[in-house]
Every structure is written in structure tokens, then in C-alpha cells.
N, C-alpha and C positions, 0 to 999 in steps of 0.2 A: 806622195802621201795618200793614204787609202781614205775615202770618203769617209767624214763622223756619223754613227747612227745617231737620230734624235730620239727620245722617247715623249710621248705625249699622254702623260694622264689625262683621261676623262673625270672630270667632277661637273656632277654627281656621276657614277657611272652611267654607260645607258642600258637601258634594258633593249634585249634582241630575243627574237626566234632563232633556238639552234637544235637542227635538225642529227639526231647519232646517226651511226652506222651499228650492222649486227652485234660488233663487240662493246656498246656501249659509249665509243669515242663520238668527237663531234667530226659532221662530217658536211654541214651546209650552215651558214651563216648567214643571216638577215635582218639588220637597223640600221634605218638612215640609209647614209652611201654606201654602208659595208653590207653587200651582199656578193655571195659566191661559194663554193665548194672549200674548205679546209681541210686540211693535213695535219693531224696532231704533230710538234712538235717534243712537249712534253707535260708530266701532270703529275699535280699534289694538291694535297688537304691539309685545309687549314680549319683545327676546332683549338678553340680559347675561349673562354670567357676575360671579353674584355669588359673592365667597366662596368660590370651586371648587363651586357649585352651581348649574349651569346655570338658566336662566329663558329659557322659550319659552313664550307665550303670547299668546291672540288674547282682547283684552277686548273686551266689548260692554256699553254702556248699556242697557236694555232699558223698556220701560214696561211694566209686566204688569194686564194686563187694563184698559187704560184708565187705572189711577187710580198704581200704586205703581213710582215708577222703583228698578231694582236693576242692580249691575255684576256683572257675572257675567265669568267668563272660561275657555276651553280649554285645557288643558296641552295643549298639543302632541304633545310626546312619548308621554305618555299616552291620548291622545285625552279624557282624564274632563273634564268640569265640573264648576265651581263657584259660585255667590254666595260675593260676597267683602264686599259695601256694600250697602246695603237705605236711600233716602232718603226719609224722610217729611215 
């Protein structure tokens, strides 16, 4: 039987430095323990008005460094990042 993946949301998320590449993807990752070069996976946007609290955000899957996929995503408005899911 094939190992379970876990998934671990982060609450609150954490804020990180992420560093793109020319076309705009992320391409270097850094908070906390997670630091290293990523690989996009894959990406979408999320706008809604939730609750009279606007949501504008560009998710990305990432793989960092080879081995540990995490979701990360842009506030838009803010420009900040975040890890938001970390799957092991």
C-alpha cells in the first residue's frame, strides 16, 4: 500500500519572501524552515467578495527544492505572500 500524503494547513498563514522568475512564476522561496528554489506546479486566482471582505489572490502549487509540495499564494492587493498548505 502506497504511503498517505498529509496535508497541513497553516493558521494564520505565514508570510514569506518569494522570489519569480522572468515569466512572472515563483521561483525561490523563504519563511521559517522553508527556504529553497521551487518549481511551479500549478496556478489560479481567486476573487470573491467574501463577507464584505474582498479576496484577490494568485495561488501557486509549488515543489520546493525537489522533495516538499506547498500552496502558497499572493494578496494581490497587497502584493505580500504567503504559505497557506505545506503537503507531506
Amino acid at each position: 500500500m502506497p504511503p498517505q500524503s498529509v496535508t497541513f494547513l497553516v493558521i494564520p498563514a505565514q508570510q514569506v519572501e518569494v522570489r519569480l522568475n522572468n515569466e512572472g512564476s515563483p521561483a525561490y522561496l523563504r519563511g521559517g524552515p522553508l527556504v529553497g528554489e521551487v518549481e511551479p506546479v500549478s496556478h489560479w486566482r481567486a476573487e470573491l467578495d467574501w463577507w464584505d471582505h474582498p479576496v484577490d489572490r494568485d495561488y501557486w502549487k509549488v515543489l520546493l527544492s525537489g522533495r516538499l509540495l506547498c500552496e502558497l499564494y499572493q494578496d494581490r492587493a497587497e502584493g505580500t505572500w504567503f504559505v497557506e498548505r505545506v503537503y507531506d
